[in-house]
DOKE-723770 format. One record per residue (C-alpha): residue in three letters; x, y, z. Coordinates in steps of 0.5 Angstrom, whole numbers, padded with zeros to 4 digits, always signed. Layout:
REM residues N
ALAXYZ/...
END
This chain:
REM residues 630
UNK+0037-0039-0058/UNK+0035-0032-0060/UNK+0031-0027-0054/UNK+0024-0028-0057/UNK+0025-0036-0058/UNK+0026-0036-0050/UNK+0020-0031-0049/UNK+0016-0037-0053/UNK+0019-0043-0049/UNK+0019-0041-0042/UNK+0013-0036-0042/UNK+0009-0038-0048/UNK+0008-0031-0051/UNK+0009-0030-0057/UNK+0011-0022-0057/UNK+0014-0017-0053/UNK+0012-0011-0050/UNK+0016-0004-0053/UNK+0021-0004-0050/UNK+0023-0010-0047/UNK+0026-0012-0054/UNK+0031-0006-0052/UNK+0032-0007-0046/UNK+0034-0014-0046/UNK+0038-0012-0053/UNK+0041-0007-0048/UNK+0043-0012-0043/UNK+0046-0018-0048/UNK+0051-0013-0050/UNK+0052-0012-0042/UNK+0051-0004-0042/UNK+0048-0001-0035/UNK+0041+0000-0036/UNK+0036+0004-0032/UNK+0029+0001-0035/UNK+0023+0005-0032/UNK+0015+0002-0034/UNK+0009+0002-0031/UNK+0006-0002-0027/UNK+0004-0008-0030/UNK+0009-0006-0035/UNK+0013-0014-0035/UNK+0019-0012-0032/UNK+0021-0018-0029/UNK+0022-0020-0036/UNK+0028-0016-0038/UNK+0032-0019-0033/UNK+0030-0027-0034/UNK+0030-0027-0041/UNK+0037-0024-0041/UNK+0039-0028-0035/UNK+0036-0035-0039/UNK+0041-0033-0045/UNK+0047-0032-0040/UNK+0052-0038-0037/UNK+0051-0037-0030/UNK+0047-0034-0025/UNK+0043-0027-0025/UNK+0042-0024-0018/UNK+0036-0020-0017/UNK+0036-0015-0011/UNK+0029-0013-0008/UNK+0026-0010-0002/UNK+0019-0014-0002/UNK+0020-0021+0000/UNK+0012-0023-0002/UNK+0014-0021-0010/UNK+0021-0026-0008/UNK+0017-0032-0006/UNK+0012-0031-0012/UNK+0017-0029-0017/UNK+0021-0035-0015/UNK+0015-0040-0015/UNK+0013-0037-0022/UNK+0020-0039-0025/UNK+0020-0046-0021/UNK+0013-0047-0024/UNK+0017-0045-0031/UNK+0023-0051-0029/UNK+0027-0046-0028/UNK+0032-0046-0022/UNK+0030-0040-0018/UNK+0032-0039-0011/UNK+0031-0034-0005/UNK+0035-0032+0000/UNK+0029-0029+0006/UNK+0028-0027+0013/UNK+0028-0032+0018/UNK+0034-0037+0016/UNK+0040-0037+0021/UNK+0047-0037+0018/UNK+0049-0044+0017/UNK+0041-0044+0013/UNK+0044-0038+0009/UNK+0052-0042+0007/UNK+0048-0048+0004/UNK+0043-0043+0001/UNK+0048-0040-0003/UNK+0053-0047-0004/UNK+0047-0049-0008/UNK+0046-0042-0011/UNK+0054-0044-0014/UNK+0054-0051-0015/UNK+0046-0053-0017/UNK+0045-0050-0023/UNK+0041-0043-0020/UNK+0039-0038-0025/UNK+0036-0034-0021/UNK+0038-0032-0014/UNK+0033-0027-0010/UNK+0036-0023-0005/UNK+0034-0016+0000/UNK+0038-0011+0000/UNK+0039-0011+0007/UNK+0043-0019+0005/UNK+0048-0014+0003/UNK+0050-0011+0009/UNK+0054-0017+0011/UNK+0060-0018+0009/UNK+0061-0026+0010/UNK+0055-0026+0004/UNK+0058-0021+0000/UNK+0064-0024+0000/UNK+0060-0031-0001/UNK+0057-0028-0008/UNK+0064-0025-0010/UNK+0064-0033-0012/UNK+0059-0034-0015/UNK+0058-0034-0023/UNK+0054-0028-0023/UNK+0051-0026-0031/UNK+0047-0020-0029/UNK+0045-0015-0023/UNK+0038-0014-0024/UNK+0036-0009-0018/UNK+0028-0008-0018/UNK+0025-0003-0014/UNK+0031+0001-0015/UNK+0027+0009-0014/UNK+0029+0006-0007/UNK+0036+0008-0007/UNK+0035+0015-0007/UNK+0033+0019-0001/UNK+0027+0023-0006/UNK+0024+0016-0008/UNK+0018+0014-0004/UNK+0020+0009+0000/UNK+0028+0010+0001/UNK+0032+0004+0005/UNK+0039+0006+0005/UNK+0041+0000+0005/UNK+0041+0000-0003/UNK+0047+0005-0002/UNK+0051-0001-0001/UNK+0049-0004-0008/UNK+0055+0000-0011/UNK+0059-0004-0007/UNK+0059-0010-0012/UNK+0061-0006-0018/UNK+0069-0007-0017/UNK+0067-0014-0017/UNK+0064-0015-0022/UNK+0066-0010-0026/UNK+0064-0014-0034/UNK+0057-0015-0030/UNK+0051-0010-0034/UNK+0048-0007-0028/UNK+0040-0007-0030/UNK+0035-0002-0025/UNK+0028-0002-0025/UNK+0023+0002-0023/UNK+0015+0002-0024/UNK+0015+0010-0021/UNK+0020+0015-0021/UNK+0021+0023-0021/UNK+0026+0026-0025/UNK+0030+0028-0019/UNK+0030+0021-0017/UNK+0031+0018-0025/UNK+0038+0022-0024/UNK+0039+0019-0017/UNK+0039+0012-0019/UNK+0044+0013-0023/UNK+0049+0017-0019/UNK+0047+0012-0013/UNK+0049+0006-0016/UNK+0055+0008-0021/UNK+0051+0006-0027/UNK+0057+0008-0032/UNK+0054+0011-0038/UNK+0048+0007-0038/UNK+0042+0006-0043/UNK+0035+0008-0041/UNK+0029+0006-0043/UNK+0022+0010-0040/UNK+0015+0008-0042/UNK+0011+0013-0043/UNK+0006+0014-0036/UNK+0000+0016-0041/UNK-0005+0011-0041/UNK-0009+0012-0046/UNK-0016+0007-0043/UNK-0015+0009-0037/UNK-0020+0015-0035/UNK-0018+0018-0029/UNK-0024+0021-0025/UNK-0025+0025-0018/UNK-0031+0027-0016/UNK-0034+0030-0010/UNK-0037+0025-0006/UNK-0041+0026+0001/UNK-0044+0019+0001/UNK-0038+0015-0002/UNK-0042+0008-0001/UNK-0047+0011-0006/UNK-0043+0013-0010/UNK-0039+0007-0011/UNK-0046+0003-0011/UNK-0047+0007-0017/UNK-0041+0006-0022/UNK-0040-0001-0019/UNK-0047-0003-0023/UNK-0046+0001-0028/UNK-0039-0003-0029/UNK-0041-0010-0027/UNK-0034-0013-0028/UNK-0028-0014-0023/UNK-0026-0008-0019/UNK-0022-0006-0013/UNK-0024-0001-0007/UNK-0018+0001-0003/UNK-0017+0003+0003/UNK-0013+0005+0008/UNK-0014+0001+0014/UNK-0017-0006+0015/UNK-0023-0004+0019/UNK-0025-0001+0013/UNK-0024-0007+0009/UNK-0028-0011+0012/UNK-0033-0006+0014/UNK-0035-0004+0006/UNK-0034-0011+0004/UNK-0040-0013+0008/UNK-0044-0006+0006/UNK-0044-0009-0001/UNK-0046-0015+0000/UNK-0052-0012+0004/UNK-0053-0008-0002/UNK-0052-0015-0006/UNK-0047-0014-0009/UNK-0041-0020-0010/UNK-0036-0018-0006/UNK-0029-0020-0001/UNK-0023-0017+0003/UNK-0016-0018+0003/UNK-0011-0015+0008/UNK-0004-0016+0011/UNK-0007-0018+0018/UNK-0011-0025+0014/UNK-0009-0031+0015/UNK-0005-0034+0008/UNK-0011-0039+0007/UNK-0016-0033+0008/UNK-0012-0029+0003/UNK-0012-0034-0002/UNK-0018-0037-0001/UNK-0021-0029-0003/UNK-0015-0027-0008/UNK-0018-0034-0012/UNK-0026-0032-0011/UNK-0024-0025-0015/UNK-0019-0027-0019/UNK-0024-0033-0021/UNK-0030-0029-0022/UNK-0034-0030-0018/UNK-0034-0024-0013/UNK-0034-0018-0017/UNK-0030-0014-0012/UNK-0024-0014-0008/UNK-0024-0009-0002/UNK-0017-0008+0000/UNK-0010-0004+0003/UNK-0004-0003+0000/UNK-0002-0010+0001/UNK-0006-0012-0004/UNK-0003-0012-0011/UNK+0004-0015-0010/UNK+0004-0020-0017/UNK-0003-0019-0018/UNK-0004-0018-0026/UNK-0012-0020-0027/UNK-0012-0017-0035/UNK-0020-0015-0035/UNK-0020-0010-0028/UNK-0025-0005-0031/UNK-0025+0000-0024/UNK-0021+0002-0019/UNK-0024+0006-0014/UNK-0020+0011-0008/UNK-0025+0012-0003/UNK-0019+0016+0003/UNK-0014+0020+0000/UNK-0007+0016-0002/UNK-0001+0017+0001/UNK+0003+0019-0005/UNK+0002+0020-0012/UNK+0007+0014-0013/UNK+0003+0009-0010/UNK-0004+0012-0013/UNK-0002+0012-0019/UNK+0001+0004-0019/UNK-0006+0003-0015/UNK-0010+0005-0020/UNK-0005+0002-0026/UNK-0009-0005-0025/UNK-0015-0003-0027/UNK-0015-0004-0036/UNK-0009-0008-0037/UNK-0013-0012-0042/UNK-0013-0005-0047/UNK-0020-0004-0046/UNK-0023+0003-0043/UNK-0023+0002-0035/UNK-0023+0007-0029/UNK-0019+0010-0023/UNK-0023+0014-0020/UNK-0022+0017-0013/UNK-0028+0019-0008/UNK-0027+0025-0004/UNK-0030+0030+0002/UNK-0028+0036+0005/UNK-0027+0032+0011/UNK-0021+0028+0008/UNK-0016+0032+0008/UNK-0015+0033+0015/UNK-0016+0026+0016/UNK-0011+0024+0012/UNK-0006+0030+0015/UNK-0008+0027+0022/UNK-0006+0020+0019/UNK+0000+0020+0015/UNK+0003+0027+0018/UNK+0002+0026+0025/UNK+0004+0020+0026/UNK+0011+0022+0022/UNK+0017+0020+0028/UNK+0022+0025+0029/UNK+0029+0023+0032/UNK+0028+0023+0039/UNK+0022+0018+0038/UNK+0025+0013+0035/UNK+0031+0013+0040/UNK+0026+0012+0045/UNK+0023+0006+0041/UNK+0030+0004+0040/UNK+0032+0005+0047/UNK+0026+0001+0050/UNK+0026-0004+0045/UNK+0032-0006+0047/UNK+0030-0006+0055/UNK+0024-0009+0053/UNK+0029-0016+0051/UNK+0034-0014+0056/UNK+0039-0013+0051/UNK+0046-0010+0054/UNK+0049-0004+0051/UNK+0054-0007+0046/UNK+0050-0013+0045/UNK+0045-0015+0041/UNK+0047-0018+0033/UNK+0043-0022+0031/UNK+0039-0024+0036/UNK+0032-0026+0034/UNK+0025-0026+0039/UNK+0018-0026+0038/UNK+0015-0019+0039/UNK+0007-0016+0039/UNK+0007-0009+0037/UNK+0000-0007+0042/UNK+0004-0011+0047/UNK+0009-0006+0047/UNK+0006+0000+0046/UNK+0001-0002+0051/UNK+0007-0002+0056/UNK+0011+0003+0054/UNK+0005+0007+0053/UNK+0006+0010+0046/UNK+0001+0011+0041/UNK+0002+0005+0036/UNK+0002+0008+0029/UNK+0008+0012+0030/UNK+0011+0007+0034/UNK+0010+0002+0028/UNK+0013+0008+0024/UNK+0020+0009+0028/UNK+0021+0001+0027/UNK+0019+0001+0020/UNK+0024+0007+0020/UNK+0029+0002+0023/UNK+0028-0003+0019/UNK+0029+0000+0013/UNK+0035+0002+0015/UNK+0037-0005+0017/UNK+0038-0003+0024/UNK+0032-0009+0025/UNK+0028-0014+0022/UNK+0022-0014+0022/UNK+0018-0021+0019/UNK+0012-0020+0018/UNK+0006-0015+0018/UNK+0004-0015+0026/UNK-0004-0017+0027/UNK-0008-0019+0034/UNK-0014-0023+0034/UNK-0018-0022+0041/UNK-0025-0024+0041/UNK-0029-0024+0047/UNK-0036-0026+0049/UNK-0040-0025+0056/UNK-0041-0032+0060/UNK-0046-0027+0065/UNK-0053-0025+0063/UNK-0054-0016+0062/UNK-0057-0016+0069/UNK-0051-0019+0072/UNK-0046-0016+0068/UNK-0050-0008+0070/UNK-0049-0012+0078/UNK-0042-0012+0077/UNK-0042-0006+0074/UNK-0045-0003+0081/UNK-0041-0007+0084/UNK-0034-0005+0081/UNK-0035+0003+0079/UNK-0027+0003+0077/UNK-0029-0002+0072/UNK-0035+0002+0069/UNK-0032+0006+0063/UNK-0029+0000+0060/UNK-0035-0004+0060/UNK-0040+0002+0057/UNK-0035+0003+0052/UNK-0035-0004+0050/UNK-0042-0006+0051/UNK-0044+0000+0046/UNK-0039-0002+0041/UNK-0040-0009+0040/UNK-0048-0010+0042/UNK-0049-0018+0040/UNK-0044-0019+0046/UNK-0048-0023+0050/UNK-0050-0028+0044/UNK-0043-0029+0040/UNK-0036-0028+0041/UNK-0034-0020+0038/UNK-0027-0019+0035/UNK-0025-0014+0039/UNK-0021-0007+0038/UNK-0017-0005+0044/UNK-0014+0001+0042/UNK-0022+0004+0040/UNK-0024+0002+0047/UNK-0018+0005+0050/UNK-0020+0011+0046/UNK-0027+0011+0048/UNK-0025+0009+0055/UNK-0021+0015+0056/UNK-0016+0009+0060/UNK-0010+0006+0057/UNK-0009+0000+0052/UNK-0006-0003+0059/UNK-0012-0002+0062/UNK-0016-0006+0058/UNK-0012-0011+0057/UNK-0011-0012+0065/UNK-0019-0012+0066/UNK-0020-0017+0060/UNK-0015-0022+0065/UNK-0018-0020+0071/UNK-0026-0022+0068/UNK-0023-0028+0065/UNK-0021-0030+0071/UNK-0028-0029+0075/UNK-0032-0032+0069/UNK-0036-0025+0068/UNK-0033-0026+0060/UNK-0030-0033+0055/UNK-0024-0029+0052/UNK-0018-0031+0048/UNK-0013-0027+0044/UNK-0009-0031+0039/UNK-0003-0027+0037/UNK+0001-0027+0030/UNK+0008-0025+0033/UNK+0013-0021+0029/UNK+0019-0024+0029/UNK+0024-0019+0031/UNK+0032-0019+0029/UNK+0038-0014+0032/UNK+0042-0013+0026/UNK+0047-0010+0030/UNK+0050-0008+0037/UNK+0046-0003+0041/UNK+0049+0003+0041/UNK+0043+0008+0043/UNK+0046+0015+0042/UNK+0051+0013+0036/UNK+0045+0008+0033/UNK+0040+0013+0033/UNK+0044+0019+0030/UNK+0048+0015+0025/UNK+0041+0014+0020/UNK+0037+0020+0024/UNK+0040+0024+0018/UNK+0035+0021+0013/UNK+0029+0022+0017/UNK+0028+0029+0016/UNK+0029+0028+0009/UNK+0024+0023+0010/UNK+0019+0027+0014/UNK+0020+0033+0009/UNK+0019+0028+0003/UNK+0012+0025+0006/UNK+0010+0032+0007/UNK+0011+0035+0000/UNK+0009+0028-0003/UNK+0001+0028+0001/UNK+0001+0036-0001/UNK+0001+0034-0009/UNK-0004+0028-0008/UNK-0008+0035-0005/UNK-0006+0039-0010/UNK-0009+0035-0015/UNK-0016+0033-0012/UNK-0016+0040-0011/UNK-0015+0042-0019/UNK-0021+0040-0023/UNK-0019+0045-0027/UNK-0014+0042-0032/UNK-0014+0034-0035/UNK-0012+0030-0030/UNK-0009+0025-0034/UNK-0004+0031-0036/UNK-0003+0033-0027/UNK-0001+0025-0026/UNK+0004+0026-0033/UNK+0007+0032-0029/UNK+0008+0029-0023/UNK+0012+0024-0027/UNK+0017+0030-0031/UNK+0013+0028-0038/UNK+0008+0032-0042/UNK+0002+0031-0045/UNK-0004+0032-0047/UNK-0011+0033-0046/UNK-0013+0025-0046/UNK-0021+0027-0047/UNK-0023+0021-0042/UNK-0023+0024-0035/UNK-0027+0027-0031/UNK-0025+0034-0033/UNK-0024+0032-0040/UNK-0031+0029-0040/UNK-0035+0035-0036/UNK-0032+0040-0042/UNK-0033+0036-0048/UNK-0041+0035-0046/UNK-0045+0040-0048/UNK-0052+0041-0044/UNK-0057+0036-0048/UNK-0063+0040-0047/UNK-0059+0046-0048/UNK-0062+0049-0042/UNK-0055+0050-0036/UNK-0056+0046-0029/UNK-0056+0052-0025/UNK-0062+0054-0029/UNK-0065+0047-0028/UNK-0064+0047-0020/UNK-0066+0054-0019/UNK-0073+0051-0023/UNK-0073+0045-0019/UNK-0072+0049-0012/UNK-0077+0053-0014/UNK-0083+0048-0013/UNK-0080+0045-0007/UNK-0074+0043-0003/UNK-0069+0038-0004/UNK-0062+0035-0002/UNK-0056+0033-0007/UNK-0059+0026-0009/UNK-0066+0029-0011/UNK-0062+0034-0015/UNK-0058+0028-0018/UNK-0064+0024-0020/UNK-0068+0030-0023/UNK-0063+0032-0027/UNK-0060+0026-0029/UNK-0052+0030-0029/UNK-0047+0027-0025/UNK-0046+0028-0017/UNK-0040+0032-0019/UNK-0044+0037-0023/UNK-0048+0037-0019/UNK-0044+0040-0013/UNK-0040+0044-0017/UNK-0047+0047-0018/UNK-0049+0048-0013/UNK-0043+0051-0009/UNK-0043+0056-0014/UNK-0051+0058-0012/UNK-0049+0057-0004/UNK-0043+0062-0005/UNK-0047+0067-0010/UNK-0053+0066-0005/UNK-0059+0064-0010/UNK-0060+0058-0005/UNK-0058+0056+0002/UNK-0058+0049+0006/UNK-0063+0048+0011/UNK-0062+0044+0017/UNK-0065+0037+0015/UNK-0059+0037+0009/UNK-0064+0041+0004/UNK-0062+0045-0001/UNK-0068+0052-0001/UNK-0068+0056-0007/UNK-0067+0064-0003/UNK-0066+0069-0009/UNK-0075+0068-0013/
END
């Protein structure tokens, strides 16, 4: 059976994509490769296909246990024997993992990098029948790459034993810096390499300078009325612009890592179905997700790094039809996505302070600890402790990636409360306990329908605007419950946390801290290219992204930049004119501006700056462009 027919069988299509035929060839002759493809490039494919035409088992090593458990369901719809080796199991639930991975006829065994730091396990799939090492993800092994987990430095430990075994690293997003790291990193010995061009031809990508993001959305989502993705970069925000849209009568959902499973696929299939036009979402969503006819894609904060935008804005055209990423951005967001990605960044003596108290925190000796498990809540946590909670959620990322602890799963709390007292007796009470004052001003001002509906509630915004600590409000939320002044509840979704070693403070903390600094340097340079490039709008931006990336390329004659200099003025007559005549007769703002002339908010801007700066007009204080040289 040859590698197409296997294709046909099992997937039902009819042909490959250049250049998985190669890479699969490559693989078949049992040749170390490294195969570089965008997102939604197929990569899972060439390492199933190869395995399916093989005797034996392949082992697949990634980092995200959501794309484990959804590739896995997809082989096993397939009747293909997947299995995947995920947290939360205990050791003897593990031994018969792998007992049926060696003697049930497995195809596929799925584990994280992480599985590989045990020596018992390592030496448990030593005995396995293994065809294929298939490593996804493999931009992690090296320290440039975007999400670094050193775990997959021990990777290249099961070379010696398994030295007849070809060696396939995958990855959707890579530098050539951390093209030539995979290499040294996994001792791939003189491997083939295939890398699909990053250029996408239908995809035009566009930035433009926004000061009302929701308006500005509005507009391209009616002029493009086929699914599209908002993302963002909290879930306050999901929820907030979802409902904005709806408001605007738009079609529209949410997805975030802090839903419910059954809200999350109750959203997904609303989406993926048609009957929403518009999924607003974080990073968590788009594990998997292949929906062929995205037309937009739309970045209304600054992404984190080009990495991850570039795969984000890959979902948009899949189908081949013309489609669009197009990022929104302010003035005002670069120092809010320093504030947000930088100053959260933990240094060395942060993480041995987490470390350390998370430690006291479940009373585990100095010494002890290996692979015990608890349930553990984040706010808790950084409420007793007092740390601020995104840098907390930082350093255990940090210690995670390491594979000093584990992690389950994402942390998210649900508080809602509803006042069981009418207003005049809560402004009663109020006078009665004036310590208690700051708290309730600060959550009656922020949720307002209080008193009729349960609200859900955000402890660390009313910490802030309280000026008290998350403590603090926890313990008057008790205390009012108690009294019967509020109905409260909390439901937590725990973590599970487990120690994968013994706690060693000091020695712990400076065996991995070595890498932080690089991490550290690494997040900096990587959110001055995202700046970089929504600052240059004097180059394709097709060509800034292809850069980026090591490659070279052309103008694409369908961004932003490409699209401004090909059109000529219809009329004939310059936009600078066009606003000068217009302010002439009265004053007007941005979007009147827009309207009259029927150019683009970006032109428009553009423009307009160019006459603020020259002096032939000035803004006035309702926001109204005024015409100040006749």
């Amino acid at each position: 059976m040859t590698a197409l027919d296997v294709l046909k069988k099992y997937w039902q299509f009819e042909t490959f994509r250049e250049p998985q035929a190669e890479i699969i060839a490559s693989v078949l002759e049992g040749k170390d490769t490294v195969a570089l493809l965008p997102t939604g490039g197929g990569k899972s494919l060439c390492f199933q296909v190869p395995a399916m035409m093989k005797d034996g088992i392949c082992l697949v090593i990634s980092p995200l246990v959501a794309l484990m458990k959804d590739q896995v369901a997809n082989l096993q719809k397939r009747d293909i024997k997947a299995i995947a080796m995920t947290g939360g199991l205990r050791q003897d639930e593990i031994s018969d993992l792998l007992d049926n991975a060696r003697f049930g006829g497995y195809k596929f065994l799925y584990v994280s990098p992480e599985r590989l730091q045990a020596d018992w396990i390592v030496d448990r799939i030593k005995a396995l029948p293994v065809s294929l090492i298939a490593i996804d993800e493999a931009h992690c092994v090296s320290q440039w790459g975007h999400d670094f987990r050193p775990a997959y430095l021990k990777i290249s430990e099961l070379r010696p034993h398994f030295p007849k075994v070809a060696f396939l690293a995958l990855t959707a997003s890579a530098t050539n810096r951390v093209q030539a790291d995979i290499v040294t990193q996994l001792q791939l010995e003189a491997p083939k390499v295939y890398k699909k061009s990053f250029v996408r031809e239908n995809l035009g990508y566009m930035v433009f300078k926004a000061e009302d993001k929701l308006f500005r959305a509005s507009q391209i989502l009616k002029k493009y009325p086929q699914p599209s993705i908002i993302y963002v970069r909290n879930r306050k925000s999901c929820v907030e612009i979802s409902e904005q849209l709806k408001s605007l009568g738009f079609t529209a959902t949410f997805y975030h890592g802090g839903l419910h499973p059954k809200d999350k696929q109750k959203n997904m299939s609303a989406w993926m179905a048609n009957s929403v036009q518009v999924m607003v979402a974080t990073n968590a969503f788009g594990m998997g997700i292949d929906k062929p006819d995205v037309k937009t894609v739309l970045h209304i904060q600054l992404p984190e790094n080009l990495e991850n935008y570039y795969q984000e804005a890959g979902r948009a055209g899949r189908s081949g039809e013309n489609a669009f990423a197009v990022l929104l951005h302010a003035p005002s967001d670069v120092s809010v996505a320093q504030n947000q990605f930088l100053s959260v960044l933990p240094d060395k003596e942060f993480v041995k302070k987490v470390y350390v108290k998370l430690c006291n925190y479940f009373q585990i000796a100095y010494g002890e600890g290996i692979e015990q498990e608890f349930n553990f809540n984040l706010n808790q946590f950084c409420a007793q402790y007092q740390f601020p909670v995104m840098k907390a959620y930082n350093a255990l990322q940090f210690l995670d990636r390491q594979g000093v602890l584990t992690l389950s799963q994402e942390f998210s709390e649900k508080i809602t409360a509803q006042f069981a007292i009418s207003s005049k007796e809560v402004i009663r009470y109020t006078s009665l306990n004036p310590q208690d004052e700051d708290i309730l001003l600060a959550i009656l001002r922020g949720y307002p329908g209080i008193y009729d509906v349960p609200a859900s509630l955000n402890i660390s915004v009313i910490s802030k605007k309280s000026g008290k600590t998350e403590a603090d409000v926890y313990a008057l939320l008790s205390k009012l419950k108690e009294l019967h002044v509020i109905d409260y509840q909390a439901r937590n979704n725990d973590t599970t946390l487990t120690f994968n070693e013994v706690r060693e403070d000091e020695r712990t903390i400076n065996r991995v801290s070595k890498y932080l600094e690089n991490q550290n340097k690494l997040k900096h340079e990587q959110l001055k290219a995202v700046i970089d490039y929504v600052a240059n709008d004097q180059e394709c931006r097709s060509r800034q992204l292809m850069a980026y990336f090591g490659e070279t390329a052309g103008h694409c004659g369908n961004c932003s930049f490409c699209i401004s200099k090909n059109k000529a003025p219809s009329d004939g007559i310059p936009l600078s004119d066009k606003i000068k005549m217009l302010l002439a007769s009265e004053d007007l703002d941005s979007r009147q501006l827009e309207n009259l002339t029927r150019e683009t908010p970006n032109d428009v801007i553009f423009v307009l700056r160019e006459l603020l700066e020259s002096g032939y007009v000035s803004i006035r204080p309702n926001n109204k462009y005024t015409l100040s040289k006749k």
